[in-house]
C-alpha positions as CSV (number, residue, x, y, z in Angstrom):
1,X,39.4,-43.3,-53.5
2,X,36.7,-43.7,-56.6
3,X,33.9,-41.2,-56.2
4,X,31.9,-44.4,-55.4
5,X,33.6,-45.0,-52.4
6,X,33.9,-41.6,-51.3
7,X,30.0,-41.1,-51.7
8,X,29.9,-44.0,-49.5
9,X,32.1,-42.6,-46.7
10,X,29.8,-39.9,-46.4
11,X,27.0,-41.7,-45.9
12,X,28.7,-43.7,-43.4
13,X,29.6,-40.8,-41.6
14,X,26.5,-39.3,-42.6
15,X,24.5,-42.1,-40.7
16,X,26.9,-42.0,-37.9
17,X,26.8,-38.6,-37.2
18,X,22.6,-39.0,-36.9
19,X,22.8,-42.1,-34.4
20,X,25.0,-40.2,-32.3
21,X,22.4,-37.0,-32.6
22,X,20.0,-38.9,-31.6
23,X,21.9,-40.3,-28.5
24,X,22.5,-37.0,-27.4
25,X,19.3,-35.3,-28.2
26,X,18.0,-38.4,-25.8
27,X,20.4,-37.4,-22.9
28,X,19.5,-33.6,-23.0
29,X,16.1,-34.4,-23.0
30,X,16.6,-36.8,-19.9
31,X,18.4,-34.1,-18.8
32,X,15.0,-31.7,-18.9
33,X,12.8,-34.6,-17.4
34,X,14.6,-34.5,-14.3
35,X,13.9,-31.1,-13.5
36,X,15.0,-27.2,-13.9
37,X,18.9,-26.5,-14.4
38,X,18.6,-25.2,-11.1
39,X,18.1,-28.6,-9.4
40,X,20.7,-29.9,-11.3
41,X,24.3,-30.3,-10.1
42,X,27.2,-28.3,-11.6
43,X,28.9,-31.3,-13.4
44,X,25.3,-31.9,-15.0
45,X,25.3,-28.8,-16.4
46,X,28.8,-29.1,-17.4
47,X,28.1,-32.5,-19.2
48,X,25.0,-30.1,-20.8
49,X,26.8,-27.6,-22.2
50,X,29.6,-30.7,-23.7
51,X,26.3,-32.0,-25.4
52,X,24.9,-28.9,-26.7
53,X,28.3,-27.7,-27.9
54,X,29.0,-31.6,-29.8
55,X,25.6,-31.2,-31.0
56,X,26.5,-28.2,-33.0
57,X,29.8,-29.6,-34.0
58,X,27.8,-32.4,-35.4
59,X,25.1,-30.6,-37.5
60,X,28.2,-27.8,-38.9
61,X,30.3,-31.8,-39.8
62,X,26.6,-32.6,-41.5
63,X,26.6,-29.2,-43.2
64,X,29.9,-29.7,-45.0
65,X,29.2,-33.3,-45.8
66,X,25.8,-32.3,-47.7
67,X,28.0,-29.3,-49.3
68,X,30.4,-32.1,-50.4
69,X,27.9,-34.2,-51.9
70,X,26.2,-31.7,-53.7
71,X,22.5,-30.8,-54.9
72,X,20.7,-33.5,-55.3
């Protein structure tokens, strides 16, 4: 792969990875509007806790793409 392509896979992924943060930042916010984790059922809070934990996985996957790109 030509650094050209590469460089564009990252911002492919780069792109991806921030639509799908957004998706989820959308869900645990709808997950806030509909009350206190106490009201909440237990799967709810299970599917939470998958969120928050992919949301981390994402921004760590962003942090080594931007190391693998570089200063800019």
């Amino acid at each position: 792969m030509s650094d050209k392509e590469d460089i564009s896979s990252r911002n492919d992924r780069s792109s991806q990875i921030r639509n799908e943060l957004a998706q989820l930042y959308n869900e645990q916010t709808e997950f806030y509007r509909n009350g206190a984790r106490a009201k909440h059922m237990e799967t709810e809070i299970a599917e939470y806790e998958k969120r928050r934990e992919r949301i981390r996985g994402l921004f760590a996957e962003l942090d080594e793409l931007r190391k693998a790109t570089g200063p800019r």
